[in-house]
N, C-alpha and C positions, 0 to 999 in steps of 0.2 A: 577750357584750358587743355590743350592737345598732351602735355607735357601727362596731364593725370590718367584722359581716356589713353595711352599707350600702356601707363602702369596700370591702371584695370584692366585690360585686355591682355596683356602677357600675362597675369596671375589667372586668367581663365575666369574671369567673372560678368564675364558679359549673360545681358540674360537670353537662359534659356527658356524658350517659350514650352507653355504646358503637353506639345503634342511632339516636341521633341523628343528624340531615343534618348533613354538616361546615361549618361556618361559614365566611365567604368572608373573604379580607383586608381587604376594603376596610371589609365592616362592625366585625370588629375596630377596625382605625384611626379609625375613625368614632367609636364608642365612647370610647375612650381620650384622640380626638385627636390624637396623635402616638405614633410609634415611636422609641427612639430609634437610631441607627446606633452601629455597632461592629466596628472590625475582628477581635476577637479570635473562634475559633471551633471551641477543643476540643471540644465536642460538635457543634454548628451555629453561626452565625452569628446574634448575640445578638436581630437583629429576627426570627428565623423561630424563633428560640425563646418569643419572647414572643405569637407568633400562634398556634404549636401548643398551648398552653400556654392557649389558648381555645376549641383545640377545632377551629382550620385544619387539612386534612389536609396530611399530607410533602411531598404532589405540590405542591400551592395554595402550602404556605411559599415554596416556589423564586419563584412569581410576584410576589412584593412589588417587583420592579423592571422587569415585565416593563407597556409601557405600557396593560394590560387592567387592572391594579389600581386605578388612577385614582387614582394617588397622585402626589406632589411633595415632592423634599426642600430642607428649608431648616434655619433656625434655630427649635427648639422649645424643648423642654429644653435640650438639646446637638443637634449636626445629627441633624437627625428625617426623618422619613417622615410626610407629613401630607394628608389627603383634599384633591382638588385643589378641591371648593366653597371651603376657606378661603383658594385665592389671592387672593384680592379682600380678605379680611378681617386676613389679612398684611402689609396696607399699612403697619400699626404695626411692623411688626417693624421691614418693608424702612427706613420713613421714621428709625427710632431709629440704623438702622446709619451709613444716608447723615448722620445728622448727626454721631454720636460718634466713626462708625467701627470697624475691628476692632483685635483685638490682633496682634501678627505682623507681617512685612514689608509696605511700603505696594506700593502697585499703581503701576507705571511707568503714565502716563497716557495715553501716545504706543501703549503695548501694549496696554491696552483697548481704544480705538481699533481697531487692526489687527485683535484679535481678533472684537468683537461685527462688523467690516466685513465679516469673512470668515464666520462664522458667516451672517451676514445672506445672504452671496451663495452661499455652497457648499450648506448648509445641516448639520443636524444633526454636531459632531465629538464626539470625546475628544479626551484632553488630549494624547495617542500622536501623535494626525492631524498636530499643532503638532510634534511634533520630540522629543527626546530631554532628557529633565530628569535632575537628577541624584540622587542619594540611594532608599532602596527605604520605600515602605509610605509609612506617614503623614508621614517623614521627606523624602520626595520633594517638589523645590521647583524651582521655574523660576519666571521673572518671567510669562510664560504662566500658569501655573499659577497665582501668585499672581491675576494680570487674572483667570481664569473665576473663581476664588471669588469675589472681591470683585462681579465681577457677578452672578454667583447671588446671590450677600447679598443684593442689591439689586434685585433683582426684572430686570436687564435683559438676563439668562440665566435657561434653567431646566431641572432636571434632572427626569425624568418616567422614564425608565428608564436601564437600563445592560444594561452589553455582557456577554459570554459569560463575561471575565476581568473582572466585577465594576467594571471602569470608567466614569465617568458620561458621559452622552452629552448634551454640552453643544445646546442650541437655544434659537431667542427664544421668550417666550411664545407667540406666534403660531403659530408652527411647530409649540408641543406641544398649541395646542388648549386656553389654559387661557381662565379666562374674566377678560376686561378688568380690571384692577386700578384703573379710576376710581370702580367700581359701588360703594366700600366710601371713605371719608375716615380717615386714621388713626386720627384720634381715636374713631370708629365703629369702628373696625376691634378698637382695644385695646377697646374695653366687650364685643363681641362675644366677643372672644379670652377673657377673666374668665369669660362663660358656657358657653365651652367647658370653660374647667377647672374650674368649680365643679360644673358636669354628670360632669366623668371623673374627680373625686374624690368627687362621693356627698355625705358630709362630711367640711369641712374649717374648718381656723382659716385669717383671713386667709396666713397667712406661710404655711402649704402653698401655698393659690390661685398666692399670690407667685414661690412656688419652682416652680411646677409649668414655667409658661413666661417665667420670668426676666422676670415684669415689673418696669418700674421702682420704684423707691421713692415717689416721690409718689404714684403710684395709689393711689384710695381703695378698696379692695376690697372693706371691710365695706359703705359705700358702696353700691355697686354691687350685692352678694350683694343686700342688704336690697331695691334696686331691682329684682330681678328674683323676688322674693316667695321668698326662702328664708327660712326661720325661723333663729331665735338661739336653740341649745340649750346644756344644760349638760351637760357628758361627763364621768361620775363620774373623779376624780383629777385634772382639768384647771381651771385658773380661766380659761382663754382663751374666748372668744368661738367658737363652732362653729357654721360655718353650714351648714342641711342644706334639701332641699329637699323638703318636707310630703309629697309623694306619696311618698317613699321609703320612709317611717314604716311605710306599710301594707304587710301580708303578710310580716312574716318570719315565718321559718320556725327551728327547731333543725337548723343545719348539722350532717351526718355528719361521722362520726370511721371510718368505712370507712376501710384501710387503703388496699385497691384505689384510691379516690378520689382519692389523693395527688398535687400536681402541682408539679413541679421547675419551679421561676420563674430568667427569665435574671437575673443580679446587675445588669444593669440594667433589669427591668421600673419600668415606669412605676407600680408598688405601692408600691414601696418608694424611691423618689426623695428623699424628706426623711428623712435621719437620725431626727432628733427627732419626728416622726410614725412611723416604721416602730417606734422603740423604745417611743413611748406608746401604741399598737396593739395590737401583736404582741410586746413585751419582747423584741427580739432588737435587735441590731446586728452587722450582720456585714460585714463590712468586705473588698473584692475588691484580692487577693494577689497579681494575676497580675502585676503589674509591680515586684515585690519581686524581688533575689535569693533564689534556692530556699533557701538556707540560712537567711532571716528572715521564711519562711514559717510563720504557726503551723499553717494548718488543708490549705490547697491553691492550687493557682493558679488553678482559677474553680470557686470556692463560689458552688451554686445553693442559693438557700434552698428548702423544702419547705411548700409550703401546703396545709393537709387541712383541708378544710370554712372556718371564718373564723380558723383559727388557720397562725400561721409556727411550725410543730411540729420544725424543724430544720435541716437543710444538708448536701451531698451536695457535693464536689469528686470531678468527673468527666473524664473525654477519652477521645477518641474513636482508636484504635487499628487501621490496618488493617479498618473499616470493625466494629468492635465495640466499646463502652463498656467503660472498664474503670474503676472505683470506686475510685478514690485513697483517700479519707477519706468517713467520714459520722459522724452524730448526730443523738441526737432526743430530744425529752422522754422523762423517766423514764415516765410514764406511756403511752406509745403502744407500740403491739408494734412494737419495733425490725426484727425478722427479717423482716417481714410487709412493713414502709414501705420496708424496703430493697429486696426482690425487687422488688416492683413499681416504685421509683424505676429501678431497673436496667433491667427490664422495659420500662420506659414509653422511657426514652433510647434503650437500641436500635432500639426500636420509631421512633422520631423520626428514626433515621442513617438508615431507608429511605426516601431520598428522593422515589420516584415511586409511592408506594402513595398512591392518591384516597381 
């Protein structure tokens, strides 16, 4: 199905062979466009699973927050990781937040203030530096806390790395070195943004484009694709509109069914983001457990699905054990050698928990 090898190959998952030079995060992020962030991380941590998972080595995963990546996170998908050329072209984002706003506690006004004041003059904090919040993990909240997100959203904070213990290290753009957020108008910023995800989907129907970075509903996306010279394809079993762009047409190839080949995608790779495309693609839907009670778990608490060559050939729940993978659950199509996808799924994980091998 040509329609799928396009979409694996613009998210960068073609395989790398083992004598290949390791590919760098930044040009991952580039590719894709955004990473998105995730606390949860029985094996690793879901953005350094999505980098290795293209061929980043275990050492390089650890740097996605260190400020050599040249990255920035904000609002993509969900909060993402995103190459810092698109500060500027984020305008849309920022400008969408500043008028709708977010969901969640509003931001004491008088404490923005205090914070971007202090920020401004101390220079780079955490949220720590500010004093003691109460609750742990995502549930952690102070009216502090609430002020730096709500400036992050809005472009008048930014996060460009983090500390030892994973916490962000709040600064003004200035400070981290981004580039001027005037160079871009929002409404340039959204057309641009379109080309970025029509680019890191390959092909796509409007409403993937849509879902990719939560654009709004009035955007006209087919619109837009058509402006930017992609063609309107038909994709056998679909009556939607697919928009692809011409050059991708050329050179495929018959992706391998190598066993060895096989690569454990995090449940939140940016492949499988739309339900309704991952299931007209690849026929799977698999749906992440880990927030269920373990008793209304059907399969495990993070099913990573299994990509060999342009097909999702099954799903592995894994965790990471005293510094060894141990295999909860798996499956795979009847037809693949099941014993073969396994070792190497195993294989490949372990291979992943060693985190300073280049």
């Amino acid at each position: 199905m040509h329609a799928r090898q396009i979409a694996v190959r613009a998210q960068g998952l073609e395989i790398h062979s083992v004598q290949s030079q390791p590919i760098s995060v930044a040009s991952v992020v580039e590719k894709v466009g955004c990473v998105q962030l995730d606390a949860l991380q029985p094996v690793r941590r879901s953005h350094e699973l999505v980098l290795l998972s293209r061929g980043v080595s275990t050492r390089d995963a650890n740097l996605a927050h260190d400020t050599s990546a040249g990255l920035f996170e904000t609002w993509g998908h969900a909060h993402s990781l995103l190459p810092q050329r698109l500060w500027p072209v984020w305008s849309w984002r920022r400008h969408q937040i500043k008028k709708h706003g977010l969901t969640g506690p509003q931001p004491d006004l008088q404490i923005i203030k205090q914070v971007l004041n202090r920020i401004e003059e101390s220079g780079p904090l955490t949220l720590s530096d500010f004093g003691r919040s109460s609750g742990v993990g995502w549930e952690r909240s102070s009216p502090v806390k609430t002020a730096c997100e709500w400036l992050l959203s809005i472009g008048e904070l930014a996060v460009v790395s983090r500390d030892a213990g994973w916490r962000r290290i709040y600064q003004t753009p200035d400070q981290a070195g981004l580039p001027h957020p005037d160079q871009i108008d929002p409404a340039e910023g959204l057309r641009q943004a379109v080309l970025v995800a029509l680019q890191a989907l390959g092909i796509s129907t409007a409403k993937h484009v849509r879902d990719y970075f939560r654009f709004p509903r009035d955007v006209n996306i087919a619109a837009l694709a058509r402006s930017y010279g992609y063609d309107v394809v038909h994709v056998h079993g679909s009556n939607e509109e697919w928009f692809v762009d011409p050059d991708s047409l050329e050179s495929l190839t018959e992706c391998t069914l190598d066993p060895s080949a096989v690569i454990p995608l995090s449940p939140f790779d940016s492949l499988i983001w739309t339900r309704s495309r991952q299931q007209f693609l690849f026929g799977k839907i698999y749906l992440l457990e880990a927030y269920k009670p373990a008793s209304k778990r059907e399969f495990g608490y993070f099913s990573m699905p299994l990509l060999l060559g342009d097909r999702i050939i099954g799903r592995v729940a894994a965790r990471r054990y005293e510094g060894k993978v141990a295999i909860e659950n798996f499956e795979c199509d009847s037809d693949i050698e099941e014993d073969a996808v396994r070792a190497s799924v195993e294989q490949q994980l372990n291979h992943w928990t060693l985190e300073d091998i280049p």
